[in-house]
N, C-alpha and C positions, 0 to 999 in steps of 0.2 A: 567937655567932649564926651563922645557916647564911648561906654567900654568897647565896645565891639571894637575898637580901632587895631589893624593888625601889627601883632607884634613878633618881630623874626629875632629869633635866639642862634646866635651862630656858636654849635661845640657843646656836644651832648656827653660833656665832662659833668664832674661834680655842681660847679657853679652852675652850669647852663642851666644840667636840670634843675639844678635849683629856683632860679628866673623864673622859669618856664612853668615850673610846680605854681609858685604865689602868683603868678600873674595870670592863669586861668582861673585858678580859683577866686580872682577879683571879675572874672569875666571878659578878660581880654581875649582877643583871637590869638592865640600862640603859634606859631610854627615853629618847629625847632630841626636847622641844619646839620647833619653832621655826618664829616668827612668821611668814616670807615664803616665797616659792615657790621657793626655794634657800638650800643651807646657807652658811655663811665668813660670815655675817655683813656690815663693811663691805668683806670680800673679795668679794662677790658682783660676778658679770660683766651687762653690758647687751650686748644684740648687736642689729645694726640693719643691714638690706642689707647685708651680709657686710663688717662690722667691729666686732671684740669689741673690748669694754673694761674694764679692769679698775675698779672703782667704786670702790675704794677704796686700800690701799696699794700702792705700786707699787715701795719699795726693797726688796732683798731683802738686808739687813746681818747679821752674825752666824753665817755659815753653820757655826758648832761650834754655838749651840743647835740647830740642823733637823737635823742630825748625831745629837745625842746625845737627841733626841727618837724621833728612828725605831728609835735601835738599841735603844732601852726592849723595841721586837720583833721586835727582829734582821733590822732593814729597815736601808736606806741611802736618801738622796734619790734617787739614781739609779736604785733599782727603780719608782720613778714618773714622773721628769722628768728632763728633760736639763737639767744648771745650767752656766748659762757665765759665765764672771768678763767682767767692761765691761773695756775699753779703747780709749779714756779711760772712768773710770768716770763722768764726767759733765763738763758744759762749761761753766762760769760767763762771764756775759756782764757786763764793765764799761760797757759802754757799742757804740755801731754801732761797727764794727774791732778791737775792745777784747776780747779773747775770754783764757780761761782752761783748756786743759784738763787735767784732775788725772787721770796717770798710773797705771796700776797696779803699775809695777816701781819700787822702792824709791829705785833707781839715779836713774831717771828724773824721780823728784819731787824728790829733793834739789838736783837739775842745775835744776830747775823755779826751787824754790826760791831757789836762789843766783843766776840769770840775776834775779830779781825782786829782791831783794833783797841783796847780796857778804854771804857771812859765815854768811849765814842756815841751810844744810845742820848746822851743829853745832849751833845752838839747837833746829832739828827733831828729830833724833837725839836730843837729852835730851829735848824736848817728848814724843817718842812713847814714851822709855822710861818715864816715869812715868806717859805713858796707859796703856801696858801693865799698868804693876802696879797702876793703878786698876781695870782692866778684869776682871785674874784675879782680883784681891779680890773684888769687886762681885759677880763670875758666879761663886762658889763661895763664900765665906762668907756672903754677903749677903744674895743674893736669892733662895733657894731657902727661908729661913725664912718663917713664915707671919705673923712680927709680931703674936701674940696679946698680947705685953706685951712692955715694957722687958727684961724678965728675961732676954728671949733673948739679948741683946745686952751681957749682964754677963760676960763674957769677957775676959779678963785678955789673951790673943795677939790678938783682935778688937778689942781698944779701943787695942792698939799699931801696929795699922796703921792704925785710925781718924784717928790720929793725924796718918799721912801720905797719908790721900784727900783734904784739903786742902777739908775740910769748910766752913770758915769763912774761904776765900777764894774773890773772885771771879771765873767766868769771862775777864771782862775784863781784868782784873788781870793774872791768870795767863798770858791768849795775850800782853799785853804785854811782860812779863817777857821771853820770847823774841823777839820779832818786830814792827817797826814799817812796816813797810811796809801802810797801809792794807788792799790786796788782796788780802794771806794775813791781816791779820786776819779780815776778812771770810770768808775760805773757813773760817778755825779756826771762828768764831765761829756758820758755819750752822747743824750741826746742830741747836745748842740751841736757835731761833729757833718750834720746838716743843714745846719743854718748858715752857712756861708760866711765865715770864718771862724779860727783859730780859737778856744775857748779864753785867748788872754786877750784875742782881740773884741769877744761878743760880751756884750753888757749883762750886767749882774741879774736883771730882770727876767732872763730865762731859767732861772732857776726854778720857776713856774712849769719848765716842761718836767722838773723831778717830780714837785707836787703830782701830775698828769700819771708820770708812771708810777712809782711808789705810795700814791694812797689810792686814786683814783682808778689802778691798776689798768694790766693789759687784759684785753677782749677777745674774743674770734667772737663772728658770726657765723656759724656752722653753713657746709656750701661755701665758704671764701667771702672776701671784701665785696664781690659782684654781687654780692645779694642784696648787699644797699643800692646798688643800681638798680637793678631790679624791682626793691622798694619803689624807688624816684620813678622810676616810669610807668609802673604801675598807676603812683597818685595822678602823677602827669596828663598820663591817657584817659583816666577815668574822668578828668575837668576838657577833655576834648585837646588836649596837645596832637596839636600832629608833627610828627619825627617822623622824616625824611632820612634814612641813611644813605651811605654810599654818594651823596650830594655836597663836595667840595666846591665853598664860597671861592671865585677865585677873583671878583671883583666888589668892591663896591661905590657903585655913582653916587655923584654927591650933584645937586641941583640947586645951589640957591640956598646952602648952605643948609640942605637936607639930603640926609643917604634916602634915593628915591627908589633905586633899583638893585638888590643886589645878586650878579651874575655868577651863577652854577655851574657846572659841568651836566648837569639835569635839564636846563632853562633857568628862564631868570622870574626874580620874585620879586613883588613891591612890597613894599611896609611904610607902616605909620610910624614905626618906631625900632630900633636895631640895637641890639645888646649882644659885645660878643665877646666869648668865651673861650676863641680860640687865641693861639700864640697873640699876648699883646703886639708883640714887638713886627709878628707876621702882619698883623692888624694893619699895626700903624704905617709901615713902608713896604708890604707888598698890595697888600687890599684897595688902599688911598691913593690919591694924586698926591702930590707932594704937597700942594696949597691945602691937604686937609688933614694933612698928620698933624700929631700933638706933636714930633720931636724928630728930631734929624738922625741921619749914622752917627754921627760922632757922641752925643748924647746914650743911645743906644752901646755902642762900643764901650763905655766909659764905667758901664755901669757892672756894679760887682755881682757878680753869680753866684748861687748855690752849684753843689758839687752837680757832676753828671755820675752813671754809675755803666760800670761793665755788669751786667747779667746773666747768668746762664739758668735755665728751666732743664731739669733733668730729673728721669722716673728710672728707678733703679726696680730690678724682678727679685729683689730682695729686703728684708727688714734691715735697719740698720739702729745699731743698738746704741744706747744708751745716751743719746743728741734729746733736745729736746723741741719742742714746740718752733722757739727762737733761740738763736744759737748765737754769738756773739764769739770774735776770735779775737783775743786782744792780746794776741803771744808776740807782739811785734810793738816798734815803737809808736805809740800815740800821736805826738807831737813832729814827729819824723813825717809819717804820713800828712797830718794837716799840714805841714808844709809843703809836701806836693799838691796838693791839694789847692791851696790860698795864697800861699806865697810865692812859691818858684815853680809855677804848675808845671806837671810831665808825669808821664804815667810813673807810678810808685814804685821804688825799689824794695819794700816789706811792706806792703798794704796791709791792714785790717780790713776783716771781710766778714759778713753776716751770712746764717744759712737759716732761712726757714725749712720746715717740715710739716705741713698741713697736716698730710696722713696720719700725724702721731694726735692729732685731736678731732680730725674730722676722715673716717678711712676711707669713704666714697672719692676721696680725692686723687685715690689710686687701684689701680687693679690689687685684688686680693693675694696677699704674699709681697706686694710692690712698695716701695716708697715715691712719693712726690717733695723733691728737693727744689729748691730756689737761692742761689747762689745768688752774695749784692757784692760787690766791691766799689766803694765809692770811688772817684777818681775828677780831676779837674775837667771841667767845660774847653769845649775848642780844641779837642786837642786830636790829633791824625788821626784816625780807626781802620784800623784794617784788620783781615784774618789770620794774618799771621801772629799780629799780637795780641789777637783776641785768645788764639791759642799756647801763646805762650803760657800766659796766663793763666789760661785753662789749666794747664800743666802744672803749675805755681799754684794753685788752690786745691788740688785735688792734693798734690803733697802735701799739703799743710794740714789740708782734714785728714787723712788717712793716716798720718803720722799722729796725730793729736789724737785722736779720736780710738787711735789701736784699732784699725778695720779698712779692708780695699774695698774699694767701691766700682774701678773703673772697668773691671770686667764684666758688673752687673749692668750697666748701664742701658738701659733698652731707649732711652727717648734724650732727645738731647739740642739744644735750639741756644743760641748766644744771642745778644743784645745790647746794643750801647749807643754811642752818639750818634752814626750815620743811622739808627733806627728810630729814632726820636726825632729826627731831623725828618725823616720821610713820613712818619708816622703823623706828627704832631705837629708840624713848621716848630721845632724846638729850638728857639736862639741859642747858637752857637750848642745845641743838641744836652742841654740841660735838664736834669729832671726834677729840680724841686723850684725852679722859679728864682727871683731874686735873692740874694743874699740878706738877712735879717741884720744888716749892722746897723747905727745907730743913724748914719745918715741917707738909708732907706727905710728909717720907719716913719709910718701914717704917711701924714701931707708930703715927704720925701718921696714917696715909691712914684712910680708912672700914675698920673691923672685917670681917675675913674669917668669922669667927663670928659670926650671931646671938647677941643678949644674951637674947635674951627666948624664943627658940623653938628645942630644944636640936638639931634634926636638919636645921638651915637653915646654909648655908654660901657667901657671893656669893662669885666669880670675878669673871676681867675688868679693863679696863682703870680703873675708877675703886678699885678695891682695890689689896694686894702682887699682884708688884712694882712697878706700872705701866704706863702707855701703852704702844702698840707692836707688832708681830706677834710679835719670842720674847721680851717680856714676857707676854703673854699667853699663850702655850703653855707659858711657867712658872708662871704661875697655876693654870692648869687643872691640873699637873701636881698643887702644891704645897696645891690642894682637894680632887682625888683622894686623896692622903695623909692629908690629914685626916679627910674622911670616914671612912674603912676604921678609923683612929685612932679615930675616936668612936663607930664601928659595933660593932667589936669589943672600946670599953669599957662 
């Protein structure tokens, strides 16, 4: 078949561009859909009296995916953005005086480690080698596959290191094993506190996301997260992608068991081929007839979520002292929370909550004299939203930082915008208003998660965070990669 055949990417998120990037660059005709007044998805930025915010993620980990994404065109991140590695790469708060910050020089965290705990620098050092060889497995055998079946995964060398990703222990288990000192559990135990479940419930195998923070360390891209968008569509446009914003798919025809047309709010568009990137689950039962979903409500309904998060973006006319980069609040119970969270969800009675600060590494991010703050509080999917408890809340986090931190803020405040489920929902078609996608347990991973292939409609193929591999920003730009391949695969069978 000739390249020129047109290909429509719906969802000018992480994955889409992604799609969109390798598939012109092979020479296909690309379009790419996307519902809001800017592309990246929940990368997109807010700016307001001169302080930009990043709306959505804000760690930048993995910097050999962003690496080996650009060189796909013999680009580097630095022909777009300046990237500078944190140090500290961020500052976990026990409590008012009780501060944490996690090093970026190797030297530096085991000295961290062993002043907290005597002994402990040897248990780290095996702790992080066996992240390590979780981590090269995972990002080379792993996750680059597309999970159409079990069959990929019948591998005689892949089922002997299967073996020792330590599939069928837990989390919890595991950081015990090495480390009893409450404090570094807690810092082992963060990252997965978004993987959709409980760290006693999540497989041993994430212990891969420590490797990611503590060797691999944390990044900013100067300018915020949006500058990798920005990158994406830069390559995108220069291989002739045309992006369509403001252009919400709200149908798609299926003919003969081809999506032939699919209908905008703009007009409608044909293609040869359709890759989307928006809400799977919007995909499958608002987009579809019924005879051409992969999967039914109940199926849908069944499946376990990552958390959603309460947000607040606020720009204060003052400095605020001595917070760092990334701020971590962990003055409250861990485990208490995950359970509202995963197991008896409802909004939190002592949430743990994250505060970014751009302006302390990059100061264009606020007017001069100003700070640019980013409040996270994770909290369960589905659950009621409304303004009143958005501000209760409000109210509940500002006392926690102000008390913690020995500093008020709330008289400074000049900019100020909340965000959470009903805005994810409007924003994104977000199932049940979720912001990291599926849950990473054991029986959604790979061939587990929602089908990268349509069953029913042969030239449909979803990307994105609720498919392979999962959540994440370079999950997602592996998805997009590993739909782009596919495509081309079924195009030119």
């Amino acid at each position: 078949m000739s390249k020129k055949e047109h290909i429509l990417v719906i969802g000018a998120g992480f994955a889409g561009l992604a799609s969109a990037c390798l598939l012109a660059k092979k020479g296909y005709k690309v379009t790419l859909l996307e519902k809001n007044d800017q592309p990246g998805g929940r990368a997109r930025i807010w700016e307001k009296d001169g302080f930009t915010f990043d709306m959505g993620p804000s760690w930048y980990w993995m910097p050999d995916v962003f690496e080996d994404f650009f060189a796909l065109f013999d680009k580097k991140p630095s022909d777009f953005y300046e990237l500078k590695r944190l140090d500290p790469g961020y500052r976990v708060y026990y409590g008012k005086g009780d501060i944490l910050d996690v090093p970026a020089g190797m030297q530096q965290l085991e000295a961290l480690f062993e002043d907290i705990e005597p002994g402990s620098s040897a248990g780290l050092r095996a702790f992080l080698k066996q992240a390590a060889y979780k981590y090269r497995v995972s990002m080379s055998d792993y996750v680059f596959r597309p999970s159409h079946s079990l069959t990929e995964f019948i591998d005689l060398q892949l089922i002997m290191k299967s073996m020792s990703m330590q599939l069928l222990t837990s989390m919890s288990s595991h950081v015990r094993k090495y480390f009893k000192n409450p404090k570094l559990i807690k810092l082992l135990e963060f990252p997965v506190l978004f993987l959709g479940a409980t760290p006693k419930d999540t497989p041993a195998m994430y212990s891969m996301m420590n490797y990611a923070d503590l060797v691999l360390g944390t990044w900013y891209p100067i300018g915020g997260m949006n500058e990798i968008v920005k990158a994406m569509v830069s390559i995108a446009e220069s291989y002739g992608v045309d992006i369509k914003l403001n252009t919400e798919v709200t149908r798609i025809n299926v003919f003969e068991s081809r999506a032939d047309v699919i209908v905008t709010n703009k007009g409608d568009f044909t293609a040869d081929f359709v890759i989307s990137g928006a809400d799977y689950e919007h995909t499958d039962q608002h987009l579809l007839s019924r005879k051409a979903q992969n999967y039914n409500e109940k199926y849908w309904n069944s499946r376990t979520m990552s958390p959603s998060s309460l947000l607040f973006y606020i720009g204060t006319d003052k400095k605020i002292e001595g917070i760092q980069h990334h701020n971590l609040f962990f003055d409250e119970d861990f485990d208490a929370h995950a359970n509202e969270i995963y197991k008896q969800p409802q909004w939190p009675t002592k949430p743990l909550f994250y505060v970014c600060c751009t302006s302390k590494t990059d100061p264009d991010a606020a007017p001069e004299g100003g700070e640019n703050l980013f409040f996270l509080m994770p909290i369960a999917p589905d659950l009621r939203d409304d303004e009143e408890t958005r501000e209760k809340y409000f109210d509940l986090l500002m006392d926690r930082f102000e008390h913690i931190t020995g500093q008020s803020i709330r008289n400074n405040i000049v900019v100020k915008r909340s965000y959470a489920l009903d805005d994810f929902k409007a924003d994104y078609h977000s199932f049940k208003g979720n912001a990291y996608g599926l849950a990473n347990t054991l029986s959604q991973t790979a061939f587990f998660k929602p089908a990268m292939r349509s069953k029913h409609v042969k030239n449909l193929l979803h990307t994105g965070q609720l498919t392979v591999p999962g959540p994440g920003v370079p999950p997602a730009l592996i998805s997009g990669q590993i739909a782009a391949k596919e495509a081309m695969k079924m195009l030119k069978g």
